[in-house]
C-alpha positions as CSV (number, residue, x, y, z in Angstrom):
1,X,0.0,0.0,0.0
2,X,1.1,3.2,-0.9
3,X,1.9,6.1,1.5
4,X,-0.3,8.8,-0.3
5,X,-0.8,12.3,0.9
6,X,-4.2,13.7,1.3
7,X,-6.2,15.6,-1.5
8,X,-5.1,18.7,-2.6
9,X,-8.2,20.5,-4.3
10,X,-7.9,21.3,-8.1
11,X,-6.4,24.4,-8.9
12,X,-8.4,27.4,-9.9
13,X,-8.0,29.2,-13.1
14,X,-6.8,32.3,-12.8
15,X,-4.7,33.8,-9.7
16,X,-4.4,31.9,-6.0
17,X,-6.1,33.6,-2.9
18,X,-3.7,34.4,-0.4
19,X,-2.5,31.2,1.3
20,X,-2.5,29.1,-2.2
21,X,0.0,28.5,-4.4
22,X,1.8,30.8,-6.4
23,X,-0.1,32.7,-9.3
24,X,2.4,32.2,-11.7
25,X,2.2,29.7,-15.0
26,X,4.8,27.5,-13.7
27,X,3.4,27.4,-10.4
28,X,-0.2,26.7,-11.2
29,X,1.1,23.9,-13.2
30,X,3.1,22.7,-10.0
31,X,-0.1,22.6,-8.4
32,X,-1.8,20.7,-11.5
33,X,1.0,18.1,-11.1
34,X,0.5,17.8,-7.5
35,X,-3.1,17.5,-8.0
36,X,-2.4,14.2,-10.2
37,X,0.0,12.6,-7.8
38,X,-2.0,13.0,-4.8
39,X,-6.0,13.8,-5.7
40,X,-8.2,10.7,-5.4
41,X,-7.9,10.2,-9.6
42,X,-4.6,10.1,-8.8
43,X,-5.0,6.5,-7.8
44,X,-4.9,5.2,-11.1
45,X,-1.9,4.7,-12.7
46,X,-2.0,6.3,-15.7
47,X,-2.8,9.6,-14.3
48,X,0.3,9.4,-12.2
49,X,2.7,8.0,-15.3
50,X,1.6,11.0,-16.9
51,X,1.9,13.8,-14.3
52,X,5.5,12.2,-14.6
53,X,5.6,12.1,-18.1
54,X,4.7,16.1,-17.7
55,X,7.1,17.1,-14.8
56,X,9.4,16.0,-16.7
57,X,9.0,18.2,-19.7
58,X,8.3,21.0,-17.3
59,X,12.2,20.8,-15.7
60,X,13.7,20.4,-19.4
61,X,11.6,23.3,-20.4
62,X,12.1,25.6,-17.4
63,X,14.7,27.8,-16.9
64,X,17.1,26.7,-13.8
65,X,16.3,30.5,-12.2
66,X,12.6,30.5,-12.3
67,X,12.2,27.2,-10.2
68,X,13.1,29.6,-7.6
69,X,10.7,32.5,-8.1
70,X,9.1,33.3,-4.6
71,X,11.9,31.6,-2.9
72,X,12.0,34.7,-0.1
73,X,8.1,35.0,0.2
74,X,6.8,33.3,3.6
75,X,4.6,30.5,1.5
76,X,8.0,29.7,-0.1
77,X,6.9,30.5,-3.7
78,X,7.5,28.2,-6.7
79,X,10.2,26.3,-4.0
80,X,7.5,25.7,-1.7
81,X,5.3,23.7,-4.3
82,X,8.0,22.0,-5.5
83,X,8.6,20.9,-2.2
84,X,5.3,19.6,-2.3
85,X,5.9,17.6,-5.3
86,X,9.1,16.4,-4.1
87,X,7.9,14.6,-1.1
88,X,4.6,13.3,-3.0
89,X,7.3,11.8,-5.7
90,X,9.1,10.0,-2.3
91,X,5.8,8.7,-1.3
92,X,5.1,7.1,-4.7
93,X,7.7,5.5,-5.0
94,X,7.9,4.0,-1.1
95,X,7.6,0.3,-0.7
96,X,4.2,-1.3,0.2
97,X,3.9,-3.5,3.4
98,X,5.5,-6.5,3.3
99,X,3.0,-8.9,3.0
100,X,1.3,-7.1,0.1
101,X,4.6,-6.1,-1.7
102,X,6.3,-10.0,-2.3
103,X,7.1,-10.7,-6.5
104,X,5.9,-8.5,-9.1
105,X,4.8,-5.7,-6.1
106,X,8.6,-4.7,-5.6
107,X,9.2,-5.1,-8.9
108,X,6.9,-2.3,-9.8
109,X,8.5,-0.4,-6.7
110,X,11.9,-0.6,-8.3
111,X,10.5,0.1,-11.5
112,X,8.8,3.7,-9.7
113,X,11.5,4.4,-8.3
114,X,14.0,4.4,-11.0
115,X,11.7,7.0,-12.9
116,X,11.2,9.1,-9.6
117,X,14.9,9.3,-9.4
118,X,15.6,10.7,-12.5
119,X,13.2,13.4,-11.9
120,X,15.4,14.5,-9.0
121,X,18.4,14.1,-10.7
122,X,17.5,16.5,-13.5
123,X,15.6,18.7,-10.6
124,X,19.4,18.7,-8.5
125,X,21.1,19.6,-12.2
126,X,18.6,22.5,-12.3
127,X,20.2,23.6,-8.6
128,X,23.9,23.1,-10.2
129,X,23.2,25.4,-12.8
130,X,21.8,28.1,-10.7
131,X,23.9,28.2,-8.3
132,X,26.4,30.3,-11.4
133,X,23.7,31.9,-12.3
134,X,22.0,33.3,-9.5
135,X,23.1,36.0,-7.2
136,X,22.3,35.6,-3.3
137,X,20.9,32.2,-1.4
138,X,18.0,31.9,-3.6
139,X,18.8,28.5,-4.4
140,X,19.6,27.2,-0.6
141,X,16.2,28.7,0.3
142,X,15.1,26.4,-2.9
143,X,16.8,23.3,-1.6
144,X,15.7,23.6,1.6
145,X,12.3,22.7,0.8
146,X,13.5,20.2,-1.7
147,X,16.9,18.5,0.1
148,X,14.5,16.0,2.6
149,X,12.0,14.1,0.4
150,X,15.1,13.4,-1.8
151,X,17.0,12.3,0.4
152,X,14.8,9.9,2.3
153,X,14.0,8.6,-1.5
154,X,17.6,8.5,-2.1
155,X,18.7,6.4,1.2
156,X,15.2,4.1,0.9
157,X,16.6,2.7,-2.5
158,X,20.2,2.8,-2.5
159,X,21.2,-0.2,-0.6
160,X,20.2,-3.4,-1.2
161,X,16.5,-4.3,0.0
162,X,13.5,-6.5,-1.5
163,X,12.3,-3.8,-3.1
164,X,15.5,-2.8,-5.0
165,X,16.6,-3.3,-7.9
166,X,20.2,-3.3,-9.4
167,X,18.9,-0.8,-11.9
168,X,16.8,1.5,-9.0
169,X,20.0,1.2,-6.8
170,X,22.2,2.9,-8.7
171,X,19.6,5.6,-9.8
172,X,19.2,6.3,-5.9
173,X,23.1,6.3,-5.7
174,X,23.4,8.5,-8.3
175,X,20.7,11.0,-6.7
176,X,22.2,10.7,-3.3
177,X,26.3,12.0,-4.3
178,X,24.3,14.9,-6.9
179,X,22.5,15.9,-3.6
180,X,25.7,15.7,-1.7
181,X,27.4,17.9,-4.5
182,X,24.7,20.4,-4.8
183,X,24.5,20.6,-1.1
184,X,28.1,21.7,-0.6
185,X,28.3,18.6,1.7
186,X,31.5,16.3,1.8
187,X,29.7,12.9,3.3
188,X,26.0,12.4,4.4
189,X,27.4,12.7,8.0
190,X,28.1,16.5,6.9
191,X,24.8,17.1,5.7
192,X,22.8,16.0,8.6
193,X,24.8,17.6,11.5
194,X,26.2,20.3,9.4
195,X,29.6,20.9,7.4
196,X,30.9,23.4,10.3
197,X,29.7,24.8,14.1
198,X,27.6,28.0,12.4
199,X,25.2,25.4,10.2
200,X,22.4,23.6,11.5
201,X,22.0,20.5,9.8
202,X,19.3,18.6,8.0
203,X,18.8,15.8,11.3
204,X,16.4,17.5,12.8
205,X,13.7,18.1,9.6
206,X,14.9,14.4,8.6
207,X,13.4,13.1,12.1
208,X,10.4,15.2,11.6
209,X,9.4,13.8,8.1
210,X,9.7,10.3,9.8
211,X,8.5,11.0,13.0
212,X,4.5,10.2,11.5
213,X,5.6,7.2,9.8
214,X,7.2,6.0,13.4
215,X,4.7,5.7,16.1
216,X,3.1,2.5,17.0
217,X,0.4,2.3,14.6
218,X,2.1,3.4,11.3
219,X,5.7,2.3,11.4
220,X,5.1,-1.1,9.6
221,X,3.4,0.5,6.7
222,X,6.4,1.2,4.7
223,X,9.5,-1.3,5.5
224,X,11.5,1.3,4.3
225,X,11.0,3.0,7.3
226,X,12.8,1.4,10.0
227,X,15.7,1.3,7.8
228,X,15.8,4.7,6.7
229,X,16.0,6.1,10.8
230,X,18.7,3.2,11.6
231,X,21.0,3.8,8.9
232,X,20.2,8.1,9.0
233,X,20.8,8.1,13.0
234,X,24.0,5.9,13.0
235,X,25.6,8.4,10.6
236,X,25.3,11.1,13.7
237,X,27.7,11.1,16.5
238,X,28.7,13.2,19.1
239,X,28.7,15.4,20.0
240,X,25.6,16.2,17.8
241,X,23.2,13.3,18.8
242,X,22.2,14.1,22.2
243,X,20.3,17.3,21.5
244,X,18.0,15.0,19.4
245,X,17.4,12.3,21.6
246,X,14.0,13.4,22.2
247,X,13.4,12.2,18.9
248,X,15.8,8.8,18.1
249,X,15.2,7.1,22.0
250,X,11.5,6.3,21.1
251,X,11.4,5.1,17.9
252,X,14.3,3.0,18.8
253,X,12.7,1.5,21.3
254,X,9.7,1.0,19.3
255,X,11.3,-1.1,17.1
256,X,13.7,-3.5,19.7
257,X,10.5,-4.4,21.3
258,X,8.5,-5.6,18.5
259,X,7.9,-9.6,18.0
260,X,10.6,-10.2,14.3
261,X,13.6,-10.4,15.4
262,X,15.2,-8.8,12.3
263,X,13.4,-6.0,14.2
264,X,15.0,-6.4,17.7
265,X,18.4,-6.4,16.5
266,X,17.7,-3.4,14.7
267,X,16.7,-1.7,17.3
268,X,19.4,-3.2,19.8
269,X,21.5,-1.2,16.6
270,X,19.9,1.7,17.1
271,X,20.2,1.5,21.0
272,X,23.6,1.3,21.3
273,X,24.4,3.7,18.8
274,X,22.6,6.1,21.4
275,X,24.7,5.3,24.5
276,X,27.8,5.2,22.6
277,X,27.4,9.3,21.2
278,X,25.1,10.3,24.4
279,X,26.4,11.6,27.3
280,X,25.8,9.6,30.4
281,X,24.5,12.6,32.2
282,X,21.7,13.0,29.2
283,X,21.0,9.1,29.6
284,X,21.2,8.9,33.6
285,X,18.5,12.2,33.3
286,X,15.0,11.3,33.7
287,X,16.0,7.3,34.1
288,X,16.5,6.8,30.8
289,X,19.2,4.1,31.2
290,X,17.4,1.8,33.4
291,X,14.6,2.2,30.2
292,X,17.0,1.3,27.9
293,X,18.8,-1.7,30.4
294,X,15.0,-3.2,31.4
295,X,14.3,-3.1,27.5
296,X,17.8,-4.8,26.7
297,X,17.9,-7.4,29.9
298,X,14.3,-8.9,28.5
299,X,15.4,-9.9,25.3
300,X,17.8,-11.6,27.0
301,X,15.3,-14.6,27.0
302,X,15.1,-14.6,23.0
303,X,17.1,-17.6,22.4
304,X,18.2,-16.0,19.4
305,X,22.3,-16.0,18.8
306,X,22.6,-12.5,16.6
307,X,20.1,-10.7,18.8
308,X,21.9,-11.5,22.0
309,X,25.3,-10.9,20.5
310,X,23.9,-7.4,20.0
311,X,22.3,-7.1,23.5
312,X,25.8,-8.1,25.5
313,X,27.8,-5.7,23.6
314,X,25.0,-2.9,24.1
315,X,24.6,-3.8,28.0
316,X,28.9,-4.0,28.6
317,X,28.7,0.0,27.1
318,X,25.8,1.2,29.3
319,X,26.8,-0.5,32.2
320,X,29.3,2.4,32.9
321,X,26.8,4.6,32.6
322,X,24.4,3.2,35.1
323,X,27.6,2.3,37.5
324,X,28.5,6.1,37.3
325,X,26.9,7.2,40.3
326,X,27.9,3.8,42.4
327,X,30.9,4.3,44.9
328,X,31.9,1.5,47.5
329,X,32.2,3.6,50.7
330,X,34.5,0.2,52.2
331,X,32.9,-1.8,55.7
332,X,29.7,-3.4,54.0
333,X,29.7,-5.2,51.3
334,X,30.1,-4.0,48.0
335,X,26.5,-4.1,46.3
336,X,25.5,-6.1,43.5
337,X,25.6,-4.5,40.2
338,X,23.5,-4.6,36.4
339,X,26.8,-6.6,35.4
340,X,26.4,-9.3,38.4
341,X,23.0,-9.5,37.1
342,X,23.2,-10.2,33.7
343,X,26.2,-12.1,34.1
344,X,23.8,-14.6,36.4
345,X,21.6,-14.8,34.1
346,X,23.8,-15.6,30.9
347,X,25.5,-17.9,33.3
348,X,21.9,-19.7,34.2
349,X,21.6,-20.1,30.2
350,X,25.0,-21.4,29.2
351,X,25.3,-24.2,31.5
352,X,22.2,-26.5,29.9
353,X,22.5,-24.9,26.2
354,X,23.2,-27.4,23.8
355,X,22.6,-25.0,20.8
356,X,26.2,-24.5,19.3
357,X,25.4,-21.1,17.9
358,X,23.8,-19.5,20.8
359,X,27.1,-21.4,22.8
360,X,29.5,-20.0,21.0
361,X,28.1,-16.2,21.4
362,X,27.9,-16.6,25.2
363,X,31.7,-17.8,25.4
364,X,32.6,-14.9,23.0
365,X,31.6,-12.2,25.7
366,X,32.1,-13.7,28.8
367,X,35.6,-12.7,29.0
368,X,34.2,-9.2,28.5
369,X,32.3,-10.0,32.0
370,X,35.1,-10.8,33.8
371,X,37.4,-8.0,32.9
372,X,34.5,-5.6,33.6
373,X,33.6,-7.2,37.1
374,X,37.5,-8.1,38.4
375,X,37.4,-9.5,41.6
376,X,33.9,-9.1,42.7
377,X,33.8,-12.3,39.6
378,X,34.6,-14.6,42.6
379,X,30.5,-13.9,43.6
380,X,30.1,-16.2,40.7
381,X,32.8,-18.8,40.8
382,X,30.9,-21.9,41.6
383,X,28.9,-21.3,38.0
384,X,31.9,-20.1,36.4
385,X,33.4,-23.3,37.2
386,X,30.8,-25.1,35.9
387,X,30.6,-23.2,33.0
388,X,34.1,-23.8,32.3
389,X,34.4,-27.2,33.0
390,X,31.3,-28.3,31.1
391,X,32.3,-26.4,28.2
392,X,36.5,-27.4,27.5
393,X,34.6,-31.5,27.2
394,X,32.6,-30.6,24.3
395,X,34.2,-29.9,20.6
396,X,33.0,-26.9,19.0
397,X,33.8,-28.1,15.2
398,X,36.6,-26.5,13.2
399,X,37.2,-22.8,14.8
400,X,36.5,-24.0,18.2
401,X,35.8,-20.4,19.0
402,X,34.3,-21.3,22.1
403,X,36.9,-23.4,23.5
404,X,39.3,-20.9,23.5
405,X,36.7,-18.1,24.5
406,X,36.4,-20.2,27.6
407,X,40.2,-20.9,28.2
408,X,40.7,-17.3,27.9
409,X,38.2,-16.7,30.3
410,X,39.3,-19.1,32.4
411,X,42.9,-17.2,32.5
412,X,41.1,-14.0,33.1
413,X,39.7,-15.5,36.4
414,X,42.7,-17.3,38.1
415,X,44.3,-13.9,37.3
416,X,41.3,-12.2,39.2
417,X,40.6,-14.3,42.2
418,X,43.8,-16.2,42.2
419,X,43.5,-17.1,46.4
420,X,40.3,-19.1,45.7
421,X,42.2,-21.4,43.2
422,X,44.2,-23.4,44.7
423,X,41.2,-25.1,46.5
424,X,40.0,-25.9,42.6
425,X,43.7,-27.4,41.4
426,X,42.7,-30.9,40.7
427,X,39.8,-30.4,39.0
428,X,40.8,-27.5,36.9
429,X,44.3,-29.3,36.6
430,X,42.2,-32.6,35.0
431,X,39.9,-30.8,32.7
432,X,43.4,-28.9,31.3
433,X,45.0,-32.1,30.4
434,X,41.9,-34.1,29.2
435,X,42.0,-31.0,26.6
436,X,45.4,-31.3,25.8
437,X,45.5,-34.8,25.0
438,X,41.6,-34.2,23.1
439,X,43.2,-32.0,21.3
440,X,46.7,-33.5,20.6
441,X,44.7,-36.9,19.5
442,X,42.4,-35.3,17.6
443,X,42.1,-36.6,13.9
444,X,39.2,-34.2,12.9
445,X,39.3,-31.3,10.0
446,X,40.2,-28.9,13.1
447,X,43.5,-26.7,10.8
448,X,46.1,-26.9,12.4
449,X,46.3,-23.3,13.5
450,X,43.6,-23.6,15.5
451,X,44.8,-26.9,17.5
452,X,48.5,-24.6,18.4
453,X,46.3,-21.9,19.4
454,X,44.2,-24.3,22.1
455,X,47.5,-26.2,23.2
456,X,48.8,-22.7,23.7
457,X,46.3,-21.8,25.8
458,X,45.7,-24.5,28.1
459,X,49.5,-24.3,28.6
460,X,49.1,-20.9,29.7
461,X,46.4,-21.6,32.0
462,X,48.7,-24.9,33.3
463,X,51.2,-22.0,33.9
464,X,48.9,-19.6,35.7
465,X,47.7,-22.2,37.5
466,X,50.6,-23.2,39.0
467,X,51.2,-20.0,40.3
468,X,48.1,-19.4,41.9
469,X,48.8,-22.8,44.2
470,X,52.5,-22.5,44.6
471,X,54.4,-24.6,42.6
472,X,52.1,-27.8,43.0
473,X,51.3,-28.3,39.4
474,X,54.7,-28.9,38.7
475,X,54.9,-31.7,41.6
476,X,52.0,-33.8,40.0
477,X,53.2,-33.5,36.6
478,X,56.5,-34.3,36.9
479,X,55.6,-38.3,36.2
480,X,53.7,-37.2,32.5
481,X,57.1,-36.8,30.2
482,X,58.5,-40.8,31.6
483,X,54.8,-42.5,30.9
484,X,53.2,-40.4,28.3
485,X,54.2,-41.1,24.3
486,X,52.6,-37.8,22.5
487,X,54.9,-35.5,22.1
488,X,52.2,-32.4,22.0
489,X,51.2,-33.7,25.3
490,X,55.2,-33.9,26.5
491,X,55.8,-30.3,25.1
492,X,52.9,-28.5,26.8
493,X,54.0,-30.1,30.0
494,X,57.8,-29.3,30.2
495,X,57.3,-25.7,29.1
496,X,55.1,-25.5,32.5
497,X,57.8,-27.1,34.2
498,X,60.9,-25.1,32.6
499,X,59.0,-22.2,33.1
500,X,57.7,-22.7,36.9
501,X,61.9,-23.7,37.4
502,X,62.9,-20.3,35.8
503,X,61.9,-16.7,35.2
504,X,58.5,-16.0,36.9
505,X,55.1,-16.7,34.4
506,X,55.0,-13.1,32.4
507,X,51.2,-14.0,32.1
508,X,50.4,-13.3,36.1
């Protein structure tokens, strides 16, 4: 379905009353045009291929200085209706919902929008030329009105989507670097936050032509949508984003909570783009950050391995901010954080999750929670331990990316809470060399590279482990070289031992 504007009344022969459009031929024709694109006749396709068909004609035919007649006037003159036109062209050629646009729908899209987009192009090459021509701002008070509908179009078809086309794709390309050019702008960063401190930017009208289409009723009419405020708001950083946030926090939020998960982790995206470029004074204001870490810590639950990669590294960047205002005073103990909370939780998941995917994306980011909590980790070393041991028995196929997620988080810890190890040496001490020989045995497609890389670091847990209990790793494997036959095993064992007899373990 179509995102159509409402009626405008036919124009009236002869000149405008006060409040219409411009009196002029061309502008009267403007209105004509914009009668056809949005009136209720407008509905039928040929009337709108050949208000096309006609504002075509009208740009060849026009001279590059009278699109801007009016330009100073407060109704914005010839400009204004073109404006007008502009964003009715956008709307015809947005995408229709997604279940009424699959096959031949988005064909027709692409099809729209590659003839939409040559209209702006030869409307932008009008700009080019006057810009010599004129004298004054005329033309920036023309683009002003013109600058937003084309570039929404232009960022709704540029990238790949279903309702793009190779052919409509680099139309939109094509319109979005003229619009750059005539624009004075040196990226699209530039031209929404402003080329330098004294200009204001494009953001702001960009939010407000979206804002409609982004409340909870509308913002699944046009797909394009959701797509067009991600990849617009991630292309502003500080420190121009927090005077909008306002505007980007709820339609972010909007879109994390809904049920598709393609539309969580876009709005997990959107999210932590916010607390990365917002101050944490703006997000601590008005408990915006316990919003944003409730919304985050439910999905959570989603046992969904992309959408939780992008909640963990979201939740490791705000838990600064909500720790800001935390300080430890010393006598009682230190109060549990967000982090001891999450980390329970992901902790709770990984030790029955069988799921290989969702495995490996917990071990990725655990060692993330251990650096961030230190030594308040040992409140969680029973489960850690479990964690760990469960996970160095099972083979993780050719990468192993999770073995050696957990070894290094395993190294982290002993490094962290290194006095409540030695009470854990044999069984930490058994699980290392049942992975050593595993993975000195093993026959599988695992590349060689990766099998060094585990040997190397269960060795270098062996080592740290030996320091934390004194020496007494090299005491019970000091029997290993004489009755063991693999030489990976032999190797990884007397580099513990020369090192434990020689200089101190760099690693500790």
């Amino acid at each position: 379905m179509e995102r159509d504007g409402s009626p405008e009344s036919p124009p009236r022969e002869g000149p405008s009353m006060p409040g219409e459009c411009p009196s002029s031929d061309l502008g009267q024709t403007l209105s004509q045009i914009l009668h056809h694109l949005t009136g209720q006749e407008s509905r039928r396709g040929k009337t709108r291929n050949a208000a096309l068909q006609d504002l075509s004609a009208l740009l060849e035919a026009t001279e590059c200085d009278q699109l801007f007649e009016g330009s100073d006037t407060s109704l914005g003159g010839v400009p204004g209706v073109l404006g007008k036109v502009t964003t009715a062209l956008e709307k015809y050629a947005a995408p229709p919902k997604e279940e009424q646009g699959r096959g031949d729908g988005y064909s027709a899209v692409a099809e729209k929008a590659a003839a939409v987009g040559l209209l702006f192009i030869k409307l932008l090459r009008k700009v080019e030329a006057a810009k010599k021509s004129l004298v004054g701002l005329a033309w920036k008070r023309g683009l002003r009105h013109w600058a937003g509908p084309i570039y929404m179009f232009a960022i709704t078809h540029s990238v790949q989507q279903p309702w793009t086309r190779p052919r409509s794709q680099d139309v939109a390309r094509e319109v979005l670097t003229l619009l750059l050019h005539v624009a004075e702008c040196g990226s699209v960063a530039g031209f929404l936050h402003g080329e330098n401190e004294d200009e204001k930017g494009r953001f702001a009208e960009i939010m407000g032509l979206l804002q409609p289409d982004l409340n909870k009723e509308s913002w699944k009419n046009n797909p394009a949508t959701k797509h067009v405020f991600s990849w617009t708001l991630q292309q502003v950083t500080r420190p121009w984003l927090n005077q909008h946030l306002e505007r980007i926090l709820p339609p972010s939020l909007l879109i994390s909570d809904d049920y598709q998960t393609e539309n969580k982790v876009l709005g997990v995206h959107c999210l932590h783009h916010i607390v990365l470029n917002v101050p944490a004074a703006d997000l601590l204001q008005y408990n915006r950050a316990q919003v944003l870490y409730h919304a985050l810590f439910n999905h959570l639950y989603t046992p969904e391995h992309y959408l939780i990669q992008a909640v963990l590294l979201c939740l490791l960047d705000l838990f600064p901010v909500l720790e800001k205002g935390l300080h430890w005073k010393g006598g009682a103990a230190r109060p549990t954080t967000h982090c001891d909370e999450v980390l329970q939780l992901i902790l709770t998941h990984m030790e029955p999750e069988h799921r290989i995917l969702l495995r490996r994306t917990y071990a990725r980011n655990l060692p993330a929670f251990v650096k961030r909590l230190g030594i308040l980790t040992v409140r969680h070393l029973k489960r850690l331990e479990r964690v760990i041991l469960g996970y160095l028995e099972v083979y993780d196929g050719p990468e192993e990316e999770a073995r050696l997620k957990i070894l290094e988080t395993l190294k982290l810890l002993m490094q962290y809470t290194w006095p409540r190890i030695s009470c854990r040496l044999v069984v930490l001490l058994k699980a290392l060399l049942k992975l050593i020989c595993d993975v000195a045995r093993d026959s599988s497609l695992t590349p060689e590279p990766v099998k060094s890389a585990l040997l190397e670091e269960a060795t270098d847990c062996l080592l740290l482990l030996d320091c934390c209990s004194q020496g007494q790793v090299k005491g019970l494997l000091v029997k290993i070289p004489q009755s063991c036959e693999d030489s990976k095993v032999v190797e990884c064992v007397r580099k513990v031992q020369q090192v434990s007899e020689g200089a101190p373990y760099s690693g500790t």
